[in-house]
KOLLODREN-175094 format. One record per residue (C-alpha): residue in one letter; x, y, z. Coordinates in steps of 0.5 Angstrom, whole numbers, plus 500, padded with zeros to 3 digits. Layout:
<rs>
AXYZ/...
</rs>
This chain:
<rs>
X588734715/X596733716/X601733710/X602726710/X594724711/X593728704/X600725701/X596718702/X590721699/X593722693/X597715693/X591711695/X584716693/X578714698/X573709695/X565708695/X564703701/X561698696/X564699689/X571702686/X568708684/X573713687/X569719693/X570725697/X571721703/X572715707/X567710708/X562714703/X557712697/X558714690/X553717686/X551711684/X550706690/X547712693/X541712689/X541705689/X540705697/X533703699/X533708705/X528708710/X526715709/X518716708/X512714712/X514706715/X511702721/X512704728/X513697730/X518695726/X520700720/X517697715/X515702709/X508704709/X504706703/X502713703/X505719708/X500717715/X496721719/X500722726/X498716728/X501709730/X500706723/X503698723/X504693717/X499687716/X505683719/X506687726/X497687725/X497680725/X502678730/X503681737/X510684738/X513683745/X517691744/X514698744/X517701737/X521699732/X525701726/X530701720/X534704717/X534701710/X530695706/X533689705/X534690697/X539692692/X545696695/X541695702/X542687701/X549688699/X551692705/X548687710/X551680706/X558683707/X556685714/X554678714/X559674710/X564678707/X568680714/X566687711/X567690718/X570696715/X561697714/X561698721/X562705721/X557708716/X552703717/X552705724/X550713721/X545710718/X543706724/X543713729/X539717724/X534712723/X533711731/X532718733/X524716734/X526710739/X533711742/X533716749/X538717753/X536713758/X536707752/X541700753/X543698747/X543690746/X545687741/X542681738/X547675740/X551669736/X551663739/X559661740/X559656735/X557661730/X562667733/X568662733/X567662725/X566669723/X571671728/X566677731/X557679731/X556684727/X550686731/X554687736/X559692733/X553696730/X550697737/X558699739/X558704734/X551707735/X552707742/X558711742/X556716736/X549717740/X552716748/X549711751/X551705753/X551698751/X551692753/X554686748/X553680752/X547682756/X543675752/X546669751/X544664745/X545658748/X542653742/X546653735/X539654731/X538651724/X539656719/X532659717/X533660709/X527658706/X523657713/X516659713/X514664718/X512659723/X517656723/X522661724/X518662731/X519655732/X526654730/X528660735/X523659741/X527661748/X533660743/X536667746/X536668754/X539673759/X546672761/X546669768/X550674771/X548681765/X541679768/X541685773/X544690767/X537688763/X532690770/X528696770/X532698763/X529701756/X532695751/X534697744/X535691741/X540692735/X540687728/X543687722/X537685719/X529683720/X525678716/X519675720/X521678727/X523671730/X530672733/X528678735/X522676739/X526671743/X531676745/X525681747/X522675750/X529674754/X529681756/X522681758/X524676763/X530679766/X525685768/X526690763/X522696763/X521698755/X524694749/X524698742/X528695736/X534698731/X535693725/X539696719/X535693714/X527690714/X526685709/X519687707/X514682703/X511684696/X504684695/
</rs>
């Protein structure tokens, strides 16, 4: 570290990525927010990463959901559950032009796709449809998977899917709805298809809540002829019993 880099560390000291807590380093937790993030670390469901009870046997184990409904990828993971601190770090994604998150987000993310990401994986971001992007100013899922890409070395393809239909905001949407309001919402770039054909897909979110967005995305991919399609989310919203 140079003297001017320690010179600024002591002026400006390192601050927890969500509190005020003064850290040991840029873009780190302190040892409260640490304890209070619902990493996704034990036994979880090989579709969508949704945590399991119980350690498995070695096995591909699913949630009821992915039991319930037929996903249109392989495999499937998260880095966090969409609670407490997890809830905060995706809503500032999100919402708060919090894309200072980005690089320690993605370190979470990398780690949590170890068991999907190859080195022959594309990484496609979930799209924004133009309107949406015009207001927030930029897709958070899209500077996840950039981040991903270049801590993991592959390559990505942040404009491979079009969301061509502004949908309804689905707060509060049952199931049913979320698949119907999203329903060949996404499609494949007319001029990207080729990028997406014959690939292994790792589409990448902030955040999982019934799989809706995420199917029409695998669904555009499958249609562009990729070859494979895994999924990589930050955060799983997991039902309660």
């Amino acid at each position: 570290m140079g003297v001017m880099q320690r010179a600024l560390g002591l002026i400006y000291p390192d601050q927890c990525v969500l509190c005020s807590d003064f850290v040991d380093g840029q873009g780190a937790l302190c040892g409260a927010c640490w304890r209070d993030m619902p990493f996704q670390t034990g036994h979880c469901c090989d579709q969508c990463g949704a945590s399991l009870v119980g350690e498995g046997d070695g096995g591909v184990d699913r949630c009821d959901e992915c039991m319930t409904f037929q996903r249109p990828w392989e495999r499937g993971r998260a880095a966090l559950a969409y609670r407490d601190a997890g809830r905060r770090i995706v809503l500032g994604l999100k919402h708060g032009d919090r894309t200072d998150l980005v690089p320690t987000a993605s370190q979470w993310l990398a780690r949590a796709g170890k068991d999907v990401l190859t080195p022959e994986s594309l990484l496609v971001p979930v799209p924004l449809h133009w309107s949406r992007l015009l207001r927030r100013r930029y897709n958070q899922a899209a500077e996840l998977a950039k981040a991903v890409a270049t801590i993991c070395k592959l390559e990505v393809a942040p404009d491979a899917l079009l969301r061509h239909s502004r949908t309804v905001p689905q707060d509060g949407m049952g199931t049913d709805e979320r698949f119907e309001n999203l329903q060949n919402a996404v499609l494949p770039a007319k001029n990207r298809i080729g990028v997406l054909q014959g690939r292994n897909i790792c589409l990448v979110d902030d955040v999982m809540t019934s799989g809706a967005t995420l199917t029409s995305c695998a669904n555009a991919c499958r249609t562009a002829g990729a070859k494979e399609i895994s999924v990589l989310v930050l955060a799983r919203v997991e039902k309660t019993p």
